[in-house]
mmCIF file of the C-alpha atoms, coordinates in Angstrom:
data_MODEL
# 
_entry.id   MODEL 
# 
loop_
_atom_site.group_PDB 
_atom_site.id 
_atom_site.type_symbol 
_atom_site.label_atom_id 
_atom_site.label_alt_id 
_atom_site.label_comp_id 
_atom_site.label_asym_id 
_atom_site.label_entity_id 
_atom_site.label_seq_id 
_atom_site.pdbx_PDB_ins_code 
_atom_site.Cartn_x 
_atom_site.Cartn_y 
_atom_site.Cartn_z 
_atom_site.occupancy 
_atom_site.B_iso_or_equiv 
_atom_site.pdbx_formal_charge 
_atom_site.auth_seq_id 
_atom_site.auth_comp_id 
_atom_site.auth_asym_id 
_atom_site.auth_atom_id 
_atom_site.pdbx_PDB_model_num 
ATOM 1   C CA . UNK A 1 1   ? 7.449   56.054  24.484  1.00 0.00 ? 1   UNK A CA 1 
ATOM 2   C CA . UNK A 1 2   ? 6.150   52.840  24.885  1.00 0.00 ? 2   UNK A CA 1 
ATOM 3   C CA . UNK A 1 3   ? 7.095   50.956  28.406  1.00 0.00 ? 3   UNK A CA 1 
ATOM 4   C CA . UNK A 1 4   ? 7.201   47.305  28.906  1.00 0.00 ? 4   UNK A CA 1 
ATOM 5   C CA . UNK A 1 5   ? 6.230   45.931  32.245  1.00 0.00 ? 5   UNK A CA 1 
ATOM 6   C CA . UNK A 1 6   ? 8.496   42.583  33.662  1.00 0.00 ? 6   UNK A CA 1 
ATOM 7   C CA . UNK A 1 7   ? 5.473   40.595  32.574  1.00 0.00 ? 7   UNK A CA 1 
ATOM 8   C CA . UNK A 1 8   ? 5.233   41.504  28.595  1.00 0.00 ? 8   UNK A CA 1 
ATOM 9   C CA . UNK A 1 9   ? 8.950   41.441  28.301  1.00 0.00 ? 9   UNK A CA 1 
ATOM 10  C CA . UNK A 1 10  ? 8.699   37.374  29.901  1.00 0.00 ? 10  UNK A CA 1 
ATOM 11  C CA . UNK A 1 11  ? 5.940   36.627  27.825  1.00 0.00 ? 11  UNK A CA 1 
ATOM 12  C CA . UNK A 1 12  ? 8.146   38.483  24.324  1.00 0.00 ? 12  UNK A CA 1 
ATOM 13  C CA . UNK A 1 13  ? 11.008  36.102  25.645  1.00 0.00 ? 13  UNK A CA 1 
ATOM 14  C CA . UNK A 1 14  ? 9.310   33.040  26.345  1.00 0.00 ? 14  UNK A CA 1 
ATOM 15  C CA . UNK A 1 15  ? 6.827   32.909  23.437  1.00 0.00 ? 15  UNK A CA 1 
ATOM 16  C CA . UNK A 1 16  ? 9.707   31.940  20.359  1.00 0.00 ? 16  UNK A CA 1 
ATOM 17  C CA . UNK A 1 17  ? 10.828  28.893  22.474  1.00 0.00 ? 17  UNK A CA 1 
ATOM 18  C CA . UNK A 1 18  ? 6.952   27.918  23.221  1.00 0.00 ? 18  UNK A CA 1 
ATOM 19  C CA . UNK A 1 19  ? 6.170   28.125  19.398  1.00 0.00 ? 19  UNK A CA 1 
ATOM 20  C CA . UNK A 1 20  ? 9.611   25.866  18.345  1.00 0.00 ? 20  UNK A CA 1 
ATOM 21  C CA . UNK A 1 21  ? 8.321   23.402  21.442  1.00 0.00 ? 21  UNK A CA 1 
ATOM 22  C CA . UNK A 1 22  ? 4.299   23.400  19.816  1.00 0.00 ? 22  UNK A CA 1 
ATOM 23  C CA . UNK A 1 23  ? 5.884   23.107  16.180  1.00 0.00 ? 23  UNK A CA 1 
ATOM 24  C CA . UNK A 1 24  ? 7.900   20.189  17.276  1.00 0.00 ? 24  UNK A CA 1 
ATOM 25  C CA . UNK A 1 25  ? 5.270   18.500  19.145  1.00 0.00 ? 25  UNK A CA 1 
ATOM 26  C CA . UNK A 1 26  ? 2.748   18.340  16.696  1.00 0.00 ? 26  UNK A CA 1 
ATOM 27  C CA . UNK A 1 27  ? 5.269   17.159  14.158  1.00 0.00 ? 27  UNK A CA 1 
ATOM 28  C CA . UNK A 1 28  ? 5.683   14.271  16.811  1.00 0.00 ? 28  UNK A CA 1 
ATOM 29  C CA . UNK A 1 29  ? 2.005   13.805  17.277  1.00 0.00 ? 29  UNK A CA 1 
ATOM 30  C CA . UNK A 1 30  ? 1.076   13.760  13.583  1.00 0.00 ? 30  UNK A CA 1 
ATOM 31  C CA . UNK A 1 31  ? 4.068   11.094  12.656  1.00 0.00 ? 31  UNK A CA 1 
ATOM 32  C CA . UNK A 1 32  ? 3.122   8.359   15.632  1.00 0.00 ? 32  UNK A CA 1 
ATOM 33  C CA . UNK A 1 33  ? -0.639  8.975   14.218  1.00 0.00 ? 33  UNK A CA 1 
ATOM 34  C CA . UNK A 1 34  ? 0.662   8.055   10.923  1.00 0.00 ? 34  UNK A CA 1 
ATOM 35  C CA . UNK A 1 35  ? 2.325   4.548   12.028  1.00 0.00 ? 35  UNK A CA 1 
ATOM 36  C CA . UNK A 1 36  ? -1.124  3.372   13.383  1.00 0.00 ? 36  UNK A CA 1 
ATOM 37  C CA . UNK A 1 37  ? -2.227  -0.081  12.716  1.00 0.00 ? 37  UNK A CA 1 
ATOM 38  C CA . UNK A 1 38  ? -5.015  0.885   10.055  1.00 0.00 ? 38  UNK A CA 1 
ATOM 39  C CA . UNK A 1 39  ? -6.836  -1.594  7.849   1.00 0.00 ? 39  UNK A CA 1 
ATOM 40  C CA . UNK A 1 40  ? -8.053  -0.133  4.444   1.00 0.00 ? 40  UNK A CA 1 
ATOM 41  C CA . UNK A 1 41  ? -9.844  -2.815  1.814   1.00 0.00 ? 41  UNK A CA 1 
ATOM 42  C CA . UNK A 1 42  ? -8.575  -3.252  -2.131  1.00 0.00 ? 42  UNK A CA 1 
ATOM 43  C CA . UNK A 1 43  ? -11.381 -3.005  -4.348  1.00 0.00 ? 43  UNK A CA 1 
ATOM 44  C CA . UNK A 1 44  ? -10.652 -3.609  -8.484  1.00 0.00 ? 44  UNK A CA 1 
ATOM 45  C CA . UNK A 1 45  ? -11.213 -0.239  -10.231 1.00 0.00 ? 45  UNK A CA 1 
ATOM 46  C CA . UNK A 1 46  ? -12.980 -2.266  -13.553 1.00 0.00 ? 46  UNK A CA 1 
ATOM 47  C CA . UNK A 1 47  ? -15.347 -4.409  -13.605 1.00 0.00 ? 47  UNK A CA 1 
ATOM 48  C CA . UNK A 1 48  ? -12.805 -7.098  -13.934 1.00 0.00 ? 48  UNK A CA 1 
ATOM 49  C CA . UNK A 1 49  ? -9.118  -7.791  -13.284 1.00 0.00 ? 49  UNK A CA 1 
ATOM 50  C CA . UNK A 1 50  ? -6.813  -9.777  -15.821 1.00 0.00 ? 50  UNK A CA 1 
ATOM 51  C CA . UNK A 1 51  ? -3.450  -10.349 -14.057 1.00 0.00 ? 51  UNK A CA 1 
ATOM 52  C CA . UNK A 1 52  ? -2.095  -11.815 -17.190 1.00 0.00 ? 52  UNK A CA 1 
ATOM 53  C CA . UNK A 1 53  ? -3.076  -9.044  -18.907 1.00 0.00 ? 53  UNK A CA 1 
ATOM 54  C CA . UNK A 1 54  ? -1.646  -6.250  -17.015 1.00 0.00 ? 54  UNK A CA 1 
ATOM 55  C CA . UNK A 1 55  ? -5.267  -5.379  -16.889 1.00 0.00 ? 55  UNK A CA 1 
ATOM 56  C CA . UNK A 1 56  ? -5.628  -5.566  -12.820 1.00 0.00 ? 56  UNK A CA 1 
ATOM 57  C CA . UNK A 1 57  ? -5.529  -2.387  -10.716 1.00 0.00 ? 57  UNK A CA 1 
ATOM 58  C CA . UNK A 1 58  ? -7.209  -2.602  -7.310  1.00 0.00 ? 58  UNK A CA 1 
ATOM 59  C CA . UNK A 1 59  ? -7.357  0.853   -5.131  1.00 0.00 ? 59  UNK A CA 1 
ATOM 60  C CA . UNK A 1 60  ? -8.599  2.334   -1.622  1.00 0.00 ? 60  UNK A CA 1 
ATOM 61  C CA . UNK A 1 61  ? -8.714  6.125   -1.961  1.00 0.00 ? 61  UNK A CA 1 
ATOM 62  C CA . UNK A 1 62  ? -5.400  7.468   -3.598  1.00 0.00 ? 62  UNK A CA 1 
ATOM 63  C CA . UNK A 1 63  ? -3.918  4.114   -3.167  1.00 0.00 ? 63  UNK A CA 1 
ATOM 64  C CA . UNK A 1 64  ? -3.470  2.093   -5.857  1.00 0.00 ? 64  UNK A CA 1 
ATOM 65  C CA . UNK A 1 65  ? -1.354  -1.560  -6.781  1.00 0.00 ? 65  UNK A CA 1 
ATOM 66  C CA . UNK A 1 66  ? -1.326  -2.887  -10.571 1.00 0.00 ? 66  UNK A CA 1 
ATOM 67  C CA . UNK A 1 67  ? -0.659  -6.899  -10.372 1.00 0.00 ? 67  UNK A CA 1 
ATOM 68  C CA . UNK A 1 68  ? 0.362   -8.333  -13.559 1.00 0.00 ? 68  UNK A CA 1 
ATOM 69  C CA . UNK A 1 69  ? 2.677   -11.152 -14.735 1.00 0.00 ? 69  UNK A CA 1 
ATOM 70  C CA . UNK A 1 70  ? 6.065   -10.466 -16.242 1.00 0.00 ? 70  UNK A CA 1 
ATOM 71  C CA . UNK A 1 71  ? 8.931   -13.333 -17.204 1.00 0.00 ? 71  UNK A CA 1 
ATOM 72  C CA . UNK A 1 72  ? 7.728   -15.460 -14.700 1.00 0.00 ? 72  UNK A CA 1 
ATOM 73  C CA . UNK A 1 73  ? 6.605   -13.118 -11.521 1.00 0.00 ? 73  UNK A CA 1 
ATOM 74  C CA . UNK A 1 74  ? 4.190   -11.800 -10.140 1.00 0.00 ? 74  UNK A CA 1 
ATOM 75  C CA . UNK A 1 75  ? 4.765   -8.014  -9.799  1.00 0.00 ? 75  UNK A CA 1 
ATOM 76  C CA . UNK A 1 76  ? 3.186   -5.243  -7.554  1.00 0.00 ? 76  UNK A CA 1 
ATOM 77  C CA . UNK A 1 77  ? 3.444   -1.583  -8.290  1.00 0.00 ? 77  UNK A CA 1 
ATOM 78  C CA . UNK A 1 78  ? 1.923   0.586   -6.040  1.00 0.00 ? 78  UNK A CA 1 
ATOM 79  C CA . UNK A 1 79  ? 1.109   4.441   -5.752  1.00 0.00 ? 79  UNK A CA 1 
ATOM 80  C CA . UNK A 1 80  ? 2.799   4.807   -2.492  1.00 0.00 ? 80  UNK A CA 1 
ATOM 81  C CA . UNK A 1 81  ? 6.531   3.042   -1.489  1.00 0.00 ? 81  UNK A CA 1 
ATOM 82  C CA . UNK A 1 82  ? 4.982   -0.249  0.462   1.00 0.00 ? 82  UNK A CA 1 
ATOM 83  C CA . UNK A 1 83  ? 6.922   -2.047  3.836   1.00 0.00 ? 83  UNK A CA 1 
ATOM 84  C CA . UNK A 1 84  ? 5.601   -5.445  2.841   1.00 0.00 ? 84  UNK A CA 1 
ATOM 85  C CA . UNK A 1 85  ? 3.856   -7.043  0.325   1.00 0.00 ? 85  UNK A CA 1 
ATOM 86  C CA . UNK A 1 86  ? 2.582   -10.720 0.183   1.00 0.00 ? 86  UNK A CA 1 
ATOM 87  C CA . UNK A 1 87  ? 0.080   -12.463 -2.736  1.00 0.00 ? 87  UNK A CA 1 
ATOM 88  C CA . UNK A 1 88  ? -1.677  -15.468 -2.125  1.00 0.00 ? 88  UNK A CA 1 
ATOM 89  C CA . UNK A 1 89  ? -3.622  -17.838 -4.798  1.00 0.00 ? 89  UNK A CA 1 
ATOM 90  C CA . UNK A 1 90  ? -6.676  -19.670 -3.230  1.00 0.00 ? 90  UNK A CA 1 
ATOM 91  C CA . UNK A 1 91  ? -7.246  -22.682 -4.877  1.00 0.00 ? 91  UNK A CA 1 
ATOM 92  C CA . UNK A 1 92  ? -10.554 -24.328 -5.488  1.00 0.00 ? 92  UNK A CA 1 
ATOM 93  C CA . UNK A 1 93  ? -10.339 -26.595 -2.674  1.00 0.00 ? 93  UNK A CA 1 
ATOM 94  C CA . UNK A 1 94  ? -9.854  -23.619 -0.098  1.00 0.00 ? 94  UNK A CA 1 
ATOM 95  C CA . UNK A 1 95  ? -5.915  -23.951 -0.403  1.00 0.00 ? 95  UNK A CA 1 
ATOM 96  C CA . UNK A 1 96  ? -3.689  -20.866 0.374   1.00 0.00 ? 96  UNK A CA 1 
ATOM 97  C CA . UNK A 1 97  ? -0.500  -20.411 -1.573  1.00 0.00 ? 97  UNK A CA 1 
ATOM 98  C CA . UNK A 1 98  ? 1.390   -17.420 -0.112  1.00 0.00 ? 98  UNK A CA 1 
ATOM 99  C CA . UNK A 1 99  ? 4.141   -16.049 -1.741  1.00 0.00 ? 99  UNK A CA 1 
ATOM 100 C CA . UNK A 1 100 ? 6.289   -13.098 -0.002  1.00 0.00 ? 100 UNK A CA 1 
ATOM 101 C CA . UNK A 1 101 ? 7.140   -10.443 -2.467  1.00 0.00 ? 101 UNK A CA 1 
ATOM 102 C CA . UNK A 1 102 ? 10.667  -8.647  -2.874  1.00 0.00 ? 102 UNK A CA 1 
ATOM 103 C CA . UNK A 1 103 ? 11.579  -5.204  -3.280  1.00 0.00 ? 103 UNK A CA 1 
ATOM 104 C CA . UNK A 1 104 ? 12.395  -4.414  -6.847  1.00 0.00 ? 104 UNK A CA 1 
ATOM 105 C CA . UNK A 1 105 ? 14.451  -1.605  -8.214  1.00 0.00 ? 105 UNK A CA 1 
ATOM 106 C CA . UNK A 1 106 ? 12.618  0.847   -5.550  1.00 0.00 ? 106 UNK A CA 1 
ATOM 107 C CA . UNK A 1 107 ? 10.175  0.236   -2.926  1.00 0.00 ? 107 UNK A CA 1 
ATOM 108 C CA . UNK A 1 108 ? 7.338   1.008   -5.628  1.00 0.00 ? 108 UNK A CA 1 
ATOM 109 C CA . UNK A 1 109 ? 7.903   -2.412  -7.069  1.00 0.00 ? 109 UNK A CA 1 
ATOM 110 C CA . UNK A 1 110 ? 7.441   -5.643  -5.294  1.00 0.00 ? 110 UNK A CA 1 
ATOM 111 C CA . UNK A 1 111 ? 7.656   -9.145  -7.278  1.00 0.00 ? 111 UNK A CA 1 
ATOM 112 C CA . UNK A 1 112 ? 8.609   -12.919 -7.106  1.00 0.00 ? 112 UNK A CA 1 
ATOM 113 C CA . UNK A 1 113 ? 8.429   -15.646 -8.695  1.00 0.00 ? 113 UNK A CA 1 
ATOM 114 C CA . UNK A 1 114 ? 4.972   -17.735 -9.075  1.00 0.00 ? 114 UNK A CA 1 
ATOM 115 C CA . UNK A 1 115 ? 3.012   -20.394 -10.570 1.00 0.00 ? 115 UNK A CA 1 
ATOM 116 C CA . UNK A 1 116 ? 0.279   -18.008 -11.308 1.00 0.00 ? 116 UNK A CA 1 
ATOM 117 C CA . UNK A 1 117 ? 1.267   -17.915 -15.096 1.00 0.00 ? 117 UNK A CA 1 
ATOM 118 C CA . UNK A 1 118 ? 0.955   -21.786 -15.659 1.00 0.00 ? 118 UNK A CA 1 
ATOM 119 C CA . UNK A 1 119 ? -2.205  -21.911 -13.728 1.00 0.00 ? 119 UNK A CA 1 
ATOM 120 C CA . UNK A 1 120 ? -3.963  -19.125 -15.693 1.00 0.00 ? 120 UNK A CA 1 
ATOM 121 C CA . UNK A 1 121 ? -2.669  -19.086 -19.085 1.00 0.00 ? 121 UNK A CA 1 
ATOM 122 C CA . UNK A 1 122 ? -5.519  -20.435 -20.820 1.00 0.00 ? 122 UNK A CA 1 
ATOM 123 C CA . UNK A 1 123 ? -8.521  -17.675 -22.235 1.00 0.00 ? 123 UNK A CA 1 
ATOM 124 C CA . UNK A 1 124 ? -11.023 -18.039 -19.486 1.00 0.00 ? 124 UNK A CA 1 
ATOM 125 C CA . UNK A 1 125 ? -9.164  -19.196 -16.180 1.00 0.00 ? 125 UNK A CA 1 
ATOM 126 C CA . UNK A 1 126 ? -10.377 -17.787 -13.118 1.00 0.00 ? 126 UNK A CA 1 
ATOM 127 C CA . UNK A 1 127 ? -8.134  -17.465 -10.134 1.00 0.00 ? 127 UNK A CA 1 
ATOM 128 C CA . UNK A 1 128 ? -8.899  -16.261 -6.385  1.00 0.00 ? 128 UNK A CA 1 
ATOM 129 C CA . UNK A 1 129 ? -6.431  -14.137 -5.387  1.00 0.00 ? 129 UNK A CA 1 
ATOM 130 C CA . UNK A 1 130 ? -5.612  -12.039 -2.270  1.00 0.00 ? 130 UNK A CA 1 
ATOM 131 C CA . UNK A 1 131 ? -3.171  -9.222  -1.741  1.00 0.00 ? 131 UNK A CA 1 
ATOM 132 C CA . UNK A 1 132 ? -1.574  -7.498  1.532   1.00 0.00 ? 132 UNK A CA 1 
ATOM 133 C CA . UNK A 1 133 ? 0.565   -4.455  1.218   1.00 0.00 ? 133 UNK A CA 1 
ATOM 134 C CA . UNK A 1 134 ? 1.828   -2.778  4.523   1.00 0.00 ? 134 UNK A CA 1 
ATOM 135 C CA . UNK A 1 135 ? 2.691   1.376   3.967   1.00 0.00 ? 135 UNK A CA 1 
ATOM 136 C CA . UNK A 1 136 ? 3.784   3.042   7.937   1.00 0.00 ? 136 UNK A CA 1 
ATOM 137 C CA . UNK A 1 137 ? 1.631   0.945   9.824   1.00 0.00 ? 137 UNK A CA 1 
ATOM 138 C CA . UNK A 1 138 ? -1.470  0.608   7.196   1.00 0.00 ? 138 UNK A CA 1 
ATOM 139 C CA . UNK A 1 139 ? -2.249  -2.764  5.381   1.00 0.00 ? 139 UNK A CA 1 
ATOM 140 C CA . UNK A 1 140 ? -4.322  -2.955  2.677   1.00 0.00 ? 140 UNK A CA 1 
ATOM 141 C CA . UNK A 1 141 ? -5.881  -5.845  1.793   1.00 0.00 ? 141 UNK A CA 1 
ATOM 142 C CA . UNK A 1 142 ? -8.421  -7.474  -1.191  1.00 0.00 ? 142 UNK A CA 1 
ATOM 143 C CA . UNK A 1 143 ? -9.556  -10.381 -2.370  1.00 0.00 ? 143 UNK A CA 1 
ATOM 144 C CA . UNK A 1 144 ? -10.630 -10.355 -6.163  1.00 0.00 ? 144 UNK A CA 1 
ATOM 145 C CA . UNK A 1 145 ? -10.657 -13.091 -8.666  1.00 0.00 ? 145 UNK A CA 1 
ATOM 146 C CA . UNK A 1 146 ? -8.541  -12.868 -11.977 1.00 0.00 ? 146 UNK A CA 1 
ATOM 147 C CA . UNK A 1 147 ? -10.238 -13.940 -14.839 1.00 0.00 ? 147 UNK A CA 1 
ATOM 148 C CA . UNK A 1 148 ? -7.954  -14.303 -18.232 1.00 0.00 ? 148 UNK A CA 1 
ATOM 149 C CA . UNK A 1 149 ? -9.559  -12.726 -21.131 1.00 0.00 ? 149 UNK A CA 1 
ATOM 150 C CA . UNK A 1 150 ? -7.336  -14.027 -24.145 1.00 0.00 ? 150 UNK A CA 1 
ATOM 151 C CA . UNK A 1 151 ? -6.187  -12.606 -26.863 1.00 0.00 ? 151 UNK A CA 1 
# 
């Protein structure tokens, strides 16, 4: 028969409450790693965006947003459920319209409304635009123009 000295039967006692303590610890470590201040960069998937079109996705890696108009907004859906999410136009001139987007239905959809529509409703209007969406701590951000193809 097998016999235990005081020092295996410790270490048999101990070692469940040391794996919990790891387990829980590196759940800990992994989560504050995760709400990080990151900065990842939107690029548009085509060779063009169309926000009037709903022909405008712009991604970093598995994230993705499609920008389109609908009834008068401007509406975000992303991949990934979003904190924040702000649009601006640039004008021209160097002017910065910002416009602080809503939650929608779920945090998937972000929208409000705009002027974008009026400005860019004619075939061939190009507008500057620039996007920030915040997910735990990341913010992506791009800057693309939107050029309105026509029907």
């Amino acid at each position: 028969m097998f016999r235990m000295n005081k020092h295996t039967k410790l270490a048999l006692f101990v070692a469940p409450f040391l794996a919990v303590i790891g387990w829980i610890g590196g759940d800990i470590w992994v989560e504050s790693q995760a709400m990080k201040k990151r900065i990842y960069t939107l690029e548009p998937d085509a060779d063009f965006c169309d926000v009037m079109a709903k022909r405008c996705i712009v991604s970093s890696g598995d994230f993705q947003l499609n920008i389109y108009q609908e009834d008068g907004k401007t509406v975000l859906n992303s991949t990934f459920p979003l904190d924040t999410a702000t649009f601006f136009m640039v004008g021209n001139d160097g002017e910065v319209t910002a416009y602080q987007l809503g939650m929608t239905d779920s945090p998937y959809y972000w929208s409000r409304e705009t002027n974008f529509a009026e400005q860019n409703e004619a075939a061939g209007s190009k507008q500057k635009i620039r996007v920030v969406a915040t997910v735990k701590g990341g913010q992506y951000i791009g800057e693309f123009t939107s050029t309105t193809q026509g029907s």
